[in-house]
C-alpha positions as CSV (number, residue, x, y, z in Angstrom):
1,X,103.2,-34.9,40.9
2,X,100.1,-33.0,41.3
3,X,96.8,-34.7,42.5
4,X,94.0,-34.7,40.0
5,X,91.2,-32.0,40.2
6,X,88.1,-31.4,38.4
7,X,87.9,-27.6,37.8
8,X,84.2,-27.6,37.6
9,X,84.3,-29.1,41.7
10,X,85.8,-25.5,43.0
11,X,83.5,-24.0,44.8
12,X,81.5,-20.5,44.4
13,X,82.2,-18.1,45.6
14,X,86.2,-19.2,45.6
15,X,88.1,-20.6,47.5
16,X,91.8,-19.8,49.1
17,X,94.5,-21.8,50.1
18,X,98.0,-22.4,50.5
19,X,100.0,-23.4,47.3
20,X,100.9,-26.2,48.9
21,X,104.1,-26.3,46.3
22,X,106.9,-24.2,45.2
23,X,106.1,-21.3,42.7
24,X,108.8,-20.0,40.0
25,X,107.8,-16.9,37.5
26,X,110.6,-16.6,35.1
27,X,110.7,-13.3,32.8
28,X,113.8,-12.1,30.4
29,X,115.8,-14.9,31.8
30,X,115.5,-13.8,35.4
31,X,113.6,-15.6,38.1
32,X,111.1,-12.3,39.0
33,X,109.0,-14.5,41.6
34,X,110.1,-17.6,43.6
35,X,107.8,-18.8,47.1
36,X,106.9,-21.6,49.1
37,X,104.9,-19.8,50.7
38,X,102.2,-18.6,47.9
39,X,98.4,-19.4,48.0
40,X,96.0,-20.5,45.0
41,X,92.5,-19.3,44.7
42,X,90.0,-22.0,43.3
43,X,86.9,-21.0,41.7
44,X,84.5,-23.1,39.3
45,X,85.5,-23.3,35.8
46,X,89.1,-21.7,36.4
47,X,92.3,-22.8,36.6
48,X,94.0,-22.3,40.0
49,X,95.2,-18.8,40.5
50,X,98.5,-18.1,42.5
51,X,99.3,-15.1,44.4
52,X,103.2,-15.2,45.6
53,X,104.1,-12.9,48.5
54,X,106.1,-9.3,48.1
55,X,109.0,-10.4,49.7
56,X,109.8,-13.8,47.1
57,X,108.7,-10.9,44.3
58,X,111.2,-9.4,42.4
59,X,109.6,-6.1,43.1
60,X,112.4,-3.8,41.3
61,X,111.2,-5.4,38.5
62,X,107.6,-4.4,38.7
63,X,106.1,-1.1,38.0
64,X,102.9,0.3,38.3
65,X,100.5,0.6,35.5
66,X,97.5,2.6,35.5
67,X,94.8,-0.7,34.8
68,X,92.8,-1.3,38.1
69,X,89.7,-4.3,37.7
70,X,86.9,-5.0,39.8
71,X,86.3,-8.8,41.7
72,X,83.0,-9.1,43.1
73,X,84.7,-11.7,45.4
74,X,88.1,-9.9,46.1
75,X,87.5,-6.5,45.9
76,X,90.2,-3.7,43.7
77,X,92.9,-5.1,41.6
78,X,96.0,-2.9,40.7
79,X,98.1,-4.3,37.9
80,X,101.6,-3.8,37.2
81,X,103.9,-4.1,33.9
82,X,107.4,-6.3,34.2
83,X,110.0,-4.6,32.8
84,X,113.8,-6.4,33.2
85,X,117.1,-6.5,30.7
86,X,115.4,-3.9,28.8
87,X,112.3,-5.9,28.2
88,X,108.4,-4.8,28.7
89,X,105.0,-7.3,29.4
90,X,102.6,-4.7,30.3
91,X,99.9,-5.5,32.9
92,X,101.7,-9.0,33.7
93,X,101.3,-8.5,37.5
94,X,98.4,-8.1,40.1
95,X,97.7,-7.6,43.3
96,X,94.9,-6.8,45.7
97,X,95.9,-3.3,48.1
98,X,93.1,-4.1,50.5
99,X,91.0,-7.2,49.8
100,X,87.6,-8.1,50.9
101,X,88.0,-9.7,54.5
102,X,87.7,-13.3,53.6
103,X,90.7,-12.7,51.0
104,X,93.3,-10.5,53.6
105,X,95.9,-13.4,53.6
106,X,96.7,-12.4,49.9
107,X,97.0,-8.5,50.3
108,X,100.0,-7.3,48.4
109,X,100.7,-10.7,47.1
110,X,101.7,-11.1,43.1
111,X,99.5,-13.3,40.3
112,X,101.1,-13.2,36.7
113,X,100.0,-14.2,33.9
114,X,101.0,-17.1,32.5
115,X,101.0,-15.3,29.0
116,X,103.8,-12.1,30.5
117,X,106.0,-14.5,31.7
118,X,109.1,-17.0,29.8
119,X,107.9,-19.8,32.1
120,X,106.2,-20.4,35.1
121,X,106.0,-23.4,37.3
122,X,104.1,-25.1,39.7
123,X,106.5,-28.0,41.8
124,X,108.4,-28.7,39.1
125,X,105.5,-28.8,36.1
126,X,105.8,-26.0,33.8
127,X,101.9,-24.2,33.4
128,X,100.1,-23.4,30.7
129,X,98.4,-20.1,30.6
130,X,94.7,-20.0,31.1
131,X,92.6,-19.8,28.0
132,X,91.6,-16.0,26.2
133,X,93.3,-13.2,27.7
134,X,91.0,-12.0,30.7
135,X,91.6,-14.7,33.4
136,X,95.3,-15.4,35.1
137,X,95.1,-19.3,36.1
138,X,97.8,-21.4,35.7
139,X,96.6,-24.7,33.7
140,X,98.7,-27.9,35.2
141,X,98.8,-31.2,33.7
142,X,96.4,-32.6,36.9
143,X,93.0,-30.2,36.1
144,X,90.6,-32.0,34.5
145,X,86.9,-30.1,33.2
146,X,86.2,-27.6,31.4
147,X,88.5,-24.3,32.1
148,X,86.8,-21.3,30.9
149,X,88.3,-18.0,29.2
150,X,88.1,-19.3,25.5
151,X,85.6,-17.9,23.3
152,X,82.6,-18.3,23.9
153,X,83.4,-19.4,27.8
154,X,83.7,-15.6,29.4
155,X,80.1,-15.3,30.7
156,X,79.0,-18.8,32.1
């Protein structure tokens, strides 16, 4: 069971911290990400987001697209597409090459979407994916507040 948080309590500029719990990405009915050793980053208004490390990635199964995105707080984000047993989920992967400073534990490390995957799961809790189609939080049972990414949420 996860503890209870209040999305609109993480802090701003984020936060990063161990996972503190086992992390599973499922994809075409093969497990392409499993850790104990992956991080969350918090931030106001967002579902957690979890970044797994290379080595508990599936990283045959990943391949480079040509999306990057800018984080004021993380720096350049490279994105890659899943592709296994003959199926594709374009830009379902991310990872930051060479992070800002305060971010370095999570160079290299994975985040999928909730929305590219079968399943994902946090402990043992199957997420949700984060509202709209521009952030990559996982939504637990345990968040309480308002998540943004719906309409209408993107710019506040």
């Amino acid at each position: 069971m996860l503890p209870v948080e209040d999305v609109q309590s993480y802090p701003r500029p984020p936060a990063l911290e161990p996972a503190g719990q086992r992390l599973r990405a499922i994809f075409a009915g093969l497990p392409v990400a499993d850790t104990e050793a992956g991080f969350r980053v918090l931030e106001t208004h967002h579902a957690p987001t979890y970044y797994i490390p290379p080595s508990d990635v599936v990283m045959s199964a990943l391949v480079p697209s040509n999306r990057e995105t800018f984080c004021e707080w993380k720096g350049r984000a490279v994105y890659f597409d899943l592709v296994v047993n003959g199926r594709r989920s374009n830009n379902a992967a991310w990872a930051y090459p060479a992070p800002t400073a305060r971010f370095d534990p999570i160079r290299d490390h994975l985040a999928f979407y909730a929305t590219s995957l079968d399943e994902a799961f946090v402990g043992q809790i199957k997420v949700q994916p984060q509202p709209g189609d521009f952030y990559g939080g996982w939504v637990t049972p345990n968040l309480t507040g308002r998540i943004k990414g719906a309409v209408g949420t993107l710019h506040w």
